[in-house]
VODOBA-613845 format. One record per residue (C-alpha): x, y, z; residue in one letter; residue number from 1. Coordinates in Angstrom, 3 decimals, always signed. Example, Ala and Ser with C-alpha at 12.3 -4.5 7.8 and 13.67 -1.06 7.14 Angstrom:
# VODOBA-613845
{{+12.300 -4.500 +7.800} A 1}
{{+13.670 -1.060 +7.140} S 2}
***
This chain:
# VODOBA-613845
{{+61.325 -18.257 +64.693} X 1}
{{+61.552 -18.033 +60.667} X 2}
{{+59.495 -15.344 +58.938} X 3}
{{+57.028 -17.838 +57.305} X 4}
{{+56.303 -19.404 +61.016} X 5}
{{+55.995 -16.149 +62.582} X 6}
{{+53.471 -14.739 +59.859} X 7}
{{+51.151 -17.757 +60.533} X 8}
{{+51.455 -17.612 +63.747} X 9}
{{+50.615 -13.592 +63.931} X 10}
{{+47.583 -14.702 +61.529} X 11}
{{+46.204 -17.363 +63.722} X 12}
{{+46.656 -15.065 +66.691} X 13}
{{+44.556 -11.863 +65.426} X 14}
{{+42.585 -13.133 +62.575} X 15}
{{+39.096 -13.540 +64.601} X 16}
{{+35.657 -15.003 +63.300} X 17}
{{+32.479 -13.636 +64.417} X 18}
{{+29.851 -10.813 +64.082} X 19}
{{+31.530 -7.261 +63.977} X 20}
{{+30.510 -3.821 +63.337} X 21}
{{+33.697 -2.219 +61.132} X 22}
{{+34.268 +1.586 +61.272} X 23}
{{+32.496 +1.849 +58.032} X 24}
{{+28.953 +0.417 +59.360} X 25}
{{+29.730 -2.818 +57.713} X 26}
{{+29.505 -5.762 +59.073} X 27}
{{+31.509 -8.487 +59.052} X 28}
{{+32.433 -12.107 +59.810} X 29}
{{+36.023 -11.649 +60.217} X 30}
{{+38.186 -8.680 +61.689} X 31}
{{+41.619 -8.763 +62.220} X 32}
{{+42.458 -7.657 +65.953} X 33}
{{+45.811 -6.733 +66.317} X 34}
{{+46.128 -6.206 +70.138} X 35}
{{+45.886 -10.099 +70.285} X 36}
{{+49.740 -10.442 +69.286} X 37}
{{+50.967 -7.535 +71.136} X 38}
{{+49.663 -8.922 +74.415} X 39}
{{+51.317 -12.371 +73.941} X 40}
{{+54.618 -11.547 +75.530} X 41}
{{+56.228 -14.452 +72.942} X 42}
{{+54.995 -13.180 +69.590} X 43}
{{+55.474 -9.536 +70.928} X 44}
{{+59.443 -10.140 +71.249} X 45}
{{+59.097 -12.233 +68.235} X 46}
{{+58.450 -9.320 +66.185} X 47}
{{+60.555 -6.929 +68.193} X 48}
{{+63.435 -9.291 +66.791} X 49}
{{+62.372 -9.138 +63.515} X 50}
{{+62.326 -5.250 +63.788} X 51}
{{+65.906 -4.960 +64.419} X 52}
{{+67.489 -5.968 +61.052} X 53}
{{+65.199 -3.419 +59.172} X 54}
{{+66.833 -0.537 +62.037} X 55}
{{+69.323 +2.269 +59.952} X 56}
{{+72.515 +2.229 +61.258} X 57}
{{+72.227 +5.849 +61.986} X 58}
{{+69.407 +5.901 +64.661} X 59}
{{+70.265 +7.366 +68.245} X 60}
{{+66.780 +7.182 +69.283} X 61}
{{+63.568 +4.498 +68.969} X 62}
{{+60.331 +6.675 +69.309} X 63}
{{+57.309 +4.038 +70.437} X 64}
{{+53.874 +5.935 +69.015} X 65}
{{+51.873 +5.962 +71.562} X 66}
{{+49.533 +3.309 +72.164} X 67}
{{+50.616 +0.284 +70.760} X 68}
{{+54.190 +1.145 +69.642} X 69}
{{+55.121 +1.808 +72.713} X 70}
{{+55.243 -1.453 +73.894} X 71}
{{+57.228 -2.936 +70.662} X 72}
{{+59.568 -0.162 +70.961} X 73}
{{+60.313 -0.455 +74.142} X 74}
{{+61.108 -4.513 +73.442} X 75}
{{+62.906 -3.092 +70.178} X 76}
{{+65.444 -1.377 +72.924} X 77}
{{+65.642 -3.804 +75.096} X 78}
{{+66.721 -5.916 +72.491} X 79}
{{+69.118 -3.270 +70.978} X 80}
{{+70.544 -1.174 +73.941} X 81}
{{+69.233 +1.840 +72.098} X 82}
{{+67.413 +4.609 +74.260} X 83}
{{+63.850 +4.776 +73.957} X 84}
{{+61.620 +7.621 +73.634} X 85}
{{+57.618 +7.399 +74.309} X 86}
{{+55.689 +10.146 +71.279} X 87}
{{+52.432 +10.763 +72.374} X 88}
{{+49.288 +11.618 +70.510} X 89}
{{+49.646 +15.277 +72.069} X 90}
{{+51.722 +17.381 +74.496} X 91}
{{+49.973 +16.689 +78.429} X 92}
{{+48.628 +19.695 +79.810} X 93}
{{+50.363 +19.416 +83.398} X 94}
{{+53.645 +18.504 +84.912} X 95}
{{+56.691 +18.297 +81.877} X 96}
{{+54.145 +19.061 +79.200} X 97}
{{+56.214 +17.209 +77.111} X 98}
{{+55.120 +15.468 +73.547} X 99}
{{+57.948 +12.896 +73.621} X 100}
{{+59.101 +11.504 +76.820} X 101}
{{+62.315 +9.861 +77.704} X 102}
{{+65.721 +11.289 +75.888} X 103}
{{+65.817 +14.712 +74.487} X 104}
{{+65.359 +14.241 +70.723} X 105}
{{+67.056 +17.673 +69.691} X 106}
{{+69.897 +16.733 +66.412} X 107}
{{+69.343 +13.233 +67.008} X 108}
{{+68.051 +10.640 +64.595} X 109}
{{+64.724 +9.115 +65.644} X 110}
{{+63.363 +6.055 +64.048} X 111}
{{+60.115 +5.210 +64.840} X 112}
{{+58.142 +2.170 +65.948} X 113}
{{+54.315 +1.342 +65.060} X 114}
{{+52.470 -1.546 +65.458} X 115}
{{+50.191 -1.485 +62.041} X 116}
{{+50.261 +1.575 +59.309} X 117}
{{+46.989 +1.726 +57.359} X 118}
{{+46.907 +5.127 +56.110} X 119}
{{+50.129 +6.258 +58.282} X 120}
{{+48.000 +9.678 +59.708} X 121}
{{+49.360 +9.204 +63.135} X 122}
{{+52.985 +8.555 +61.930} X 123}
{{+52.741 +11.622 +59.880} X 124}
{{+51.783 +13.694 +62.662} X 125}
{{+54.610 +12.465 +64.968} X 126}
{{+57.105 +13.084 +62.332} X 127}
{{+56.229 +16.293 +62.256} X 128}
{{+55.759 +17.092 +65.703} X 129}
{{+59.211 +15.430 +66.071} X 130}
{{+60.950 +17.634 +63.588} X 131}
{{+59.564 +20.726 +65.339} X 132}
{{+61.663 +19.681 +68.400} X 133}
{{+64.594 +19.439 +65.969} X 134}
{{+64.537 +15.708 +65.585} X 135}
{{+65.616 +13.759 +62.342} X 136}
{{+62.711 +11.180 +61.136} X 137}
{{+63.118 +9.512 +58.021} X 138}
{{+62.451 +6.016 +58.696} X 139}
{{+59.299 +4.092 +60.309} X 140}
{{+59.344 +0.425 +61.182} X 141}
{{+56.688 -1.457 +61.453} X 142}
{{+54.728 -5.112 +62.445} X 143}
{{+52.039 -4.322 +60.019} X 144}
{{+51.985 -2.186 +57.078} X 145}
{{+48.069 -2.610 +55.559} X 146}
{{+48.097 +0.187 +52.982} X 147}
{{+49.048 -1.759 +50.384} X 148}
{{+51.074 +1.570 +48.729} X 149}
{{+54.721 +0.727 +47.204} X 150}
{{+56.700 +1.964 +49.553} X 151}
{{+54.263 +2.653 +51.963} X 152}
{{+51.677 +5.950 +52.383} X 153}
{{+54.320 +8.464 +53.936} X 154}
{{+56.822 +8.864 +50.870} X 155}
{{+55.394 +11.927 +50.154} X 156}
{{+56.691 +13.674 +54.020} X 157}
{{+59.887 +12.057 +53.431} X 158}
{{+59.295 +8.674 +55.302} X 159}
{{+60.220 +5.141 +54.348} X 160}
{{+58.324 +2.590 +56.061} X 161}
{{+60.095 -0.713 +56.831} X 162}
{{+57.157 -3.104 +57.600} X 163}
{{+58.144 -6.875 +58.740} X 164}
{{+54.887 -7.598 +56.765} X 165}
{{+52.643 -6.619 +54.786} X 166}
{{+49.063 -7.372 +54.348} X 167}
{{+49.498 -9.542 +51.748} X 168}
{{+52.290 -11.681 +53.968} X 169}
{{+49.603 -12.171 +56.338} X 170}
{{+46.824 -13.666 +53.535} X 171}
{{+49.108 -15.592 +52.436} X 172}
{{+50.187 -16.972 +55.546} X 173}
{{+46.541 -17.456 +56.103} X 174}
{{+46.068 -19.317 +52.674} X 175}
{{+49.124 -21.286 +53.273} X 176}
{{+48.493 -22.284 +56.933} X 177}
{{+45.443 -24.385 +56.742} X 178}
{{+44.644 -24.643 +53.129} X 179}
{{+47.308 -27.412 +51.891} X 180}
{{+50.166 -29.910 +53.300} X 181}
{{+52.836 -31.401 +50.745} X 182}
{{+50.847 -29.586 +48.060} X 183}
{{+47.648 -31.321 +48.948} X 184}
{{+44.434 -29.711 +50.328} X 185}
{{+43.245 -30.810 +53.990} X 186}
{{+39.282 -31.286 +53.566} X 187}
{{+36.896 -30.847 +56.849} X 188}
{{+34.085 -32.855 +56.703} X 189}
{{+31.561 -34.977 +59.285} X 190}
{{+33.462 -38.607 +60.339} X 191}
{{+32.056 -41.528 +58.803} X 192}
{{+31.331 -43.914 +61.247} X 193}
{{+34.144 -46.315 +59.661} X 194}
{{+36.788 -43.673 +60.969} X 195}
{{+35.574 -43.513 +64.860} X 196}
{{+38.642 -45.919 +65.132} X 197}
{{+40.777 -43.789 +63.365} X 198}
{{+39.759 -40.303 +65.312} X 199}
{{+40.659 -42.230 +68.812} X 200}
{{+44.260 -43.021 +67.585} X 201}
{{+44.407 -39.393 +66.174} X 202}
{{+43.361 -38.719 +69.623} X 203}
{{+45.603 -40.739 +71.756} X 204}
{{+48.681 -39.520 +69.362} X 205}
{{+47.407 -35.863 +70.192} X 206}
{{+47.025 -35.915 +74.304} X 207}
{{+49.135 -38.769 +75.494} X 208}
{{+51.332 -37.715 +78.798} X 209}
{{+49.931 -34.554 +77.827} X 210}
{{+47.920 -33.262 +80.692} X 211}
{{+48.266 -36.518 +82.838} X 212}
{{+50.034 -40.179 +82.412} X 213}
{{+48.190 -41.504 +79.469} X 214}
{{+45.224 -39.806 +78.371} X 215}
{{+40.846 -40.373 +78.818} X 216}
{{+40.108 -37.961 +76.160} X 217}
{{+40.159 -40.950 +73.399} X 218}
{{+37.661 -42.345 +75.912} X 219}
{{+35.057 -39.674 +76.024} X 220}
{{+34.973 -39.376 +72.312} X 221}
{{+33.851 -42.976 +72.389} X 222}
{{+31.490 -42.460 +75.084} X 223}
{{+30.685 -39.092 +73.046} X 224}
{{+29.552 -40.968 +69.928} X 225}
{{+26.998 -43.502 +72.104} X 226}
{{+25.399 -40.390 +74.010} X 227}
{{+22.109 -38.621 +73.789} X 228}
{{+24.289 -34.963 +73.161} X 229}
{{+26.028 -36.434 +70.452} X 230}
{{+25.522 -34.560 +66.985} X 231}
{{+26.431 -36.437 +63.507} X 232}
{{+26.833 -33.359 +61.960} X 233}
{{+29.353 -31.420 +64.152} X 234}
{{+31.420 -34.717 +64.899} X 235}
{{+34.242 -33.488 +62.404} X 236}
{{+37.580 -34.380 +60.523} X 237}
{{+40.555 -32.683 +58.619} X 238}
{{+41.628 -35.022 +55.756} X 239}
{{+44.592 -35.064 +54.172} X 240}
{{+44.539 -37.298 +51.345} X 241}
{{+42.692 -40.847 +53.010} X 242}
{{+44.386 -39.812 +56.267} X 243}
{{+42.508 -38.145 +59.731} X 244}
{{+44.646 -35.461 +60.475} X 245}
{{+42.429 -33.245 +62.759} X 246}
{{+39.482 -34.016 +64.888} X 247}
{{+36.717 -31.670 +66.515} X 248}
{{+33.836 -32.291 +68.063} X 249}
{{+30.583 -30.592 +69.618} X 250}
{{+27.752 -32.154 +71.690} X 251}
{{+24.715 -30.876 +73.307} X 252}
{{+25.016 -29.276 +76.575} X 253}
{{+22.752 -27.209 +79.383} X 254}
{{+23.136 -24.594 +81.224} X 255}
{{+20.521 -24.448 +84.310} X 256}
{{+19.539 -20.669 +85.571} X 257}
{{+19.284 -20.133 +89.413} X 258}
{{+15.596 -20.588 +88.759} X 259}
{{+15.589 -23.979 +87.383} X 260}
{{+15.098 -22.980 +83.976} X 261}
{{+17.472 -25.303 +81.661} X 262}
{{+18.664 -23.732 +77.711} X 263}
{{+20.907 -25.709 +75.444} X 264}
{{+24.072 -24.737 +74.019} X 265}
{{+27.145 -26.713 +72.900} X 266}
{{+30.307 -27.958 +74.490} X 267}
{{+33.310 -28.212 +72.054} X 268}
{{+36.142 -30.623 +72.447} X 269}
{{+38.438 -32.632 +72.226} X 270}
{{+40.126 -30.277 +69.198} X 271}
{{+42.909 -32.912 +68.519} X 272}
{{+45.387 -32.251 +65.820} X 273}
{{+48.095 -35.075 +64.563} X 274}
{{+51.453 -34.319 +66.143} X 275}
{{+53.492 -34.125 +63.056} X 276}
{{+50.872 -31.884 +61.055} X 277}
{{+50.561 -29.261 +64.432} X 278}
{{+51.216 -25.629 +63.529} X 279}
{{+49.571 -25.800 +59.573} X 280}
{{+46.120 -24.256 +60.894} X 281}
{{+44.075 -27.416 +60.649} X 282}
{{+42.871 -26.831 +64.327} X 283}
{{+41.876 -23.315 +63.218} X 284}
{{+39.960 -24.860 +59.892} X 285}
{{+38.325 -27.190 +62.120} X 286}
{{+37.046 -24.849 +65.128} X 287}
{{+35.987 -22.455 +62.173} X 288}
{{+33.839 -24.939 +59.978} X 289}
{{+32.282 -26.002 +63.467} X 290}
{{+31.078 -22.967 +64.550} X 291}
{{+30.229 -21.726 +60.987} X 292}
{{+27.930 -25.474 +61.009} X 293}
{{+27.010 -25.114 +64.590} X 294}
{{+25.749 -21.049 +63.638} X 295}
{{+23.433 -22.838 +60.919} X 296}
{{+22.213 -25.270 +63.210} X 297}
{{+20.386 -22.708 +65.622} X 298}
{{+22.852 -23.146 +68.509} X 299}
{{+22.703 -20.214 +70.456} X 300}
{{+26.377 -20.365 +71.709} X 301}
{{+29.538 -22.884 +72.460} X 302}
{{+31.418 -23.226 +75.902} X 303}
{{+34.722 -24.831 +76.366} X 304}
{{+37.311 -25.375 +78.544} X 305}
{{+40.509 -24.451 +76.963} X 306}
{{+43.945 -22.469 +76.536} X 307}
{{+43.145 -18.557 +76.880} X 308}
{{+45.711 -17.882 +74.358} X 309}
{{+44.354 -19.257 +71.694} X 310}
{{+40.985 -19.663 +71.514} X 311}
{{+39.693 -16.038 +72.124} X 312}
{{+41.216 -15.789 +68.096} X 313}
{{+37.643 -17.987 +67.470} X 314}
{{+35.820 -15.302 +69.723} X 315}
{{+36.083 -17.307 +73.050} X 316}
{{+35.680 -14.884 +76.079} X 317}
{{+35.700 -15.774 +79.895} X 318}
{{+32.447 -17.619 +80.210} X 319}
{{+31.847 -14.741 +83.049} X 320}
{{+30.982 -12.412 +80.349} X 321}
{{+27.516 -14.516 +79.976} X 322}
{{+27.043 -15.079 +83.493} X 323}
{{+27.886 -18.785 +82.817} X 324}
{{+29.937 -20.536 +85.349} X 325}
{{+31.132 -24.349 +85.754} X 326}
{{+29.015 -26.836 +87.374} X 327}
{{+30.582 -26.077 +90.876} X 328}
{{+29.538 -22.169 +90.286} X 329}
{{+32.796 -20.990 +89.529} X 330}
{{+34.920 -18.941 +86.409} X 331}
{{+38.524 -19.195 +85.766} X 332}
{{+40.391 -18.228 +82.469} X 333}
{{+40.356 -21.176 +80.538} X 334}
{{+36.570 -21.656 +80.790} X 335}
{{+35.310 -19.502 +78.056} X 336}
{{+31.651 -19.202 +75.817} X 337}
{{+31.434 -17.800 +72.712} X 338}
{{+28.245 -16.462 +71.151} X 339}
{{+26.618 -18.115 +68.085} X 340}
{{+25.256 -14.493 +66.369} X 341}
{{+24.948 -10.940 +68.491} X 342}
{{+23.126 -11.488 +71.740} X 343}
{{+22.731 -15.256 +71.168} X 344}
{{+23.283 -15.952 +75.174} X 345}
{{+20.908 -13.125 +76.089} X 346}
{{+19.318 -14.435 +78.659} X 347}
{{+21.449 -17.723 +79.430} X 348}
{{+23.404 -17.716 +82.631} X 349}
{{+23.639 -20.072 +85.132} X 350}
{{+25.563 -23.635 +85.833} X 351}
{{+27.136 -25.341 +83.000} X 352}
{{+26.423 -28.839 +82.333} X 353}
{{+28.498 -30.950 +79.420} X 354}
{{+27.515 -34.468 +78.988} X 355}
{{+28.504 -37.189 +81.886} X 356}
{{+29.876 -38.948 +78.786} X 357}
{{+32.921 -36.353 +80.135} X 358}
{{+33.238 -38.036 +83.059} X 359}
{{+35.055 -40.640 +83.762} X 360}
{{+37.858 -41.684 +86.388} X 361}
{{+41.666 -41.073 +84.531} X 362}
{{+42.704 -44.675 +83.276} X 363}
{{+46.186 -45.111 +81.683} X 364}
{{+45.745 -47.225 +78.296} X 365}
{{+48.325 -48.446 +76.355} X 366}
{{+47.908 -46.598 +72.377} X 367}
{{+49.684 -49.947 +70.870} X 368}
{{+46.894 -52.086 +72.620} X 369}
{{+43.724 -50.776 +71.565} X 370}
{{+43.991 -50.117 +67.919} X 371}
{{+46.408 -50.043 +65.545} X 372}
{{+45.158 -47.470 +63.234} X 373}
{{+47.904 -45.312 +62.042} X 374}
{{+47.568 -41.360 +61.535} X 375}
***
């Protein structure tokens, strides 16, 4: 994977939109969760890879900081054939007692492994415990490196950090992903009614002998657009100069508690994206402007049915969570809800319900037969 693919794709992966309580007190709309690409067993060796070019040629050892370099490091040495040892936070109090398990790091060279450096305090602190056990540290490598210091903030105790990015790599991964194709900016707006055509081609291009021979989704969208659930305004396209690129859309949908009781919420999908154009972010601009719209609307949350690997980066949890479960009464990892504002689905649980414009028996249709609207 190049470095400009694998910055977007760590960007897409942690950058997460929703209501969040920082350290600080602040709030905030966005918050960048880094444990999303370290549990992704791809982008986790992905950036293990990356690590090894930036390794001195003089390290014996790779020390994995524990939590979350551990698990790079440990991929680093895989990768490498270079022993591994595990630095905890603090010497255990039973058993070994040890601060650093694995090899004896006694006159050998130690390079350590961290997932993100912001200020570098727990770096520092391993360095020096390290160096009390007569280890050599000089160098720290890095996914992350979000100080934004020349060099990085341990210069001053003798450490160069090696990051494979830095925050600004990310932002403008993030910039570059979903803001422009060919130089020109993709737009996300509500489809005109002229372009319903168009969105069912974008469609059919997007799922066909995807999940089954053919494809229905182009189907329900049409069946979407004649139903009581549909909504005007959150029946959306990405446009790239006159061309649909993207597609999203959300429709009204119930969910009925055991005692009858029946609230409203949204179901989102199809998110179709144009083959050629996967991979720039436009599915990510598009499930962000919808939920932004659908937050302004009054919605109180969205459920969909989806890939657990990527949508929890919009928020998306296991529909579980809410107490929400699938028309038949049951939860599995690709069914997921995601609040529209803190404690939005406070008090709705129960059966699911989307629209029966959903359902509808599989039917094979030929794309070159029932339109030929290019996208």
């Amino acid at each position: 994977m190049d470095r400009a693919a694998l910055a977007r794709d760590i960007d897409a992966a942690c950058r997460v939109t929703g209501s969040f309580t920082l350290r600080s007190g602040r709030q905030a709309s966005e918050y960048f969760d880094k444990y999303l690409f370290e549990s992704q067993p791809a982008l986790l060796r992905a950036v293990a890879e990356a690590m090894v070019p930036l390794l001195p040629e003089s390290t014996d050892l790779v020390g994995g900081l524990e939590l979350w370099g551990i698990p790079l490091a440990t991929m680093v040495s895989s990768l490498t054939g270079l022993p591994v040892v595990f630095v905890r936070k603090a010497a255990k109090e039973y058993g070994t007692r040890r601060l650093a398990e694995g090899a004896e790091v006694g006159g050998r060279q130690v390079t350590l492994i961290e997932d993100v450096i912001t200020t570098g305090g727990a770096v520092r602190d391993a360095a020096r415990a390290l160096r009390a056990l007569g280890a050599a540290v000089d160098v720290v490598i890095c996914a992350i490196d979000r100080s934004g210091v020349p060099g990085g903030p341990l210069t001053g105790d003798g450490i160069e950090t090696r990051a494979v990015f830095s925050k600004a790599d990310l932002d403008a991964a993030r910039e570059d992903a979903p803001g422009a194709i060919a130089g020109h900016p993709v737009e996300v707006r509500p489809t005109r009614p002229i372009e319903y055509e168009a969105v069912e081609a974008l469609i059919r291009a997007a799922f066909w002998d995807v999940y089954r021979p053919g494809c229905i989704e182009d189907v329900i969208y049409r069946q979407l657009t004649e139903s009581a659930a549909y909504l005007p305004e959150l029946d959306l396209v990405a446009v790239h100069g006159e061309e649909v690129v993207g597609h999203l859309i959300l429709t009204r949908a119930t969910v009925t508690a055991d005692d009858g009781s029946v609230r409203e919420i949204l179901c989102a999908g199809p998110l179709a994206v144009s083959p050629a154009l996967q991979r720039n972010g436009i599915g990510a601009q598009l499930m962000t402007a919808g939920i932004d719209r659908a937050t302004s609307l009054g919605f109180a949350g969205v459920v969909l049915f989806g890939s657990p690997d990527y949508y929890p980066r919009f928020g998306f949890e296991d529909a579980s969570r809410f107490a929400i479960t699938t028309a038949d009464g049951t939860n599995f990892a690709a069914f997921m809800a995601r609040e529209l504002g803190p404690g939005a689905l406070a008090g709705v649980s129960g059966r699911f319900a989307e629209d029966t414009a959903f359902h509808i028996e599989p039917v094979g249709v030929d794309p070159d037969a029932v339109s030929d609207t290019t996208v």
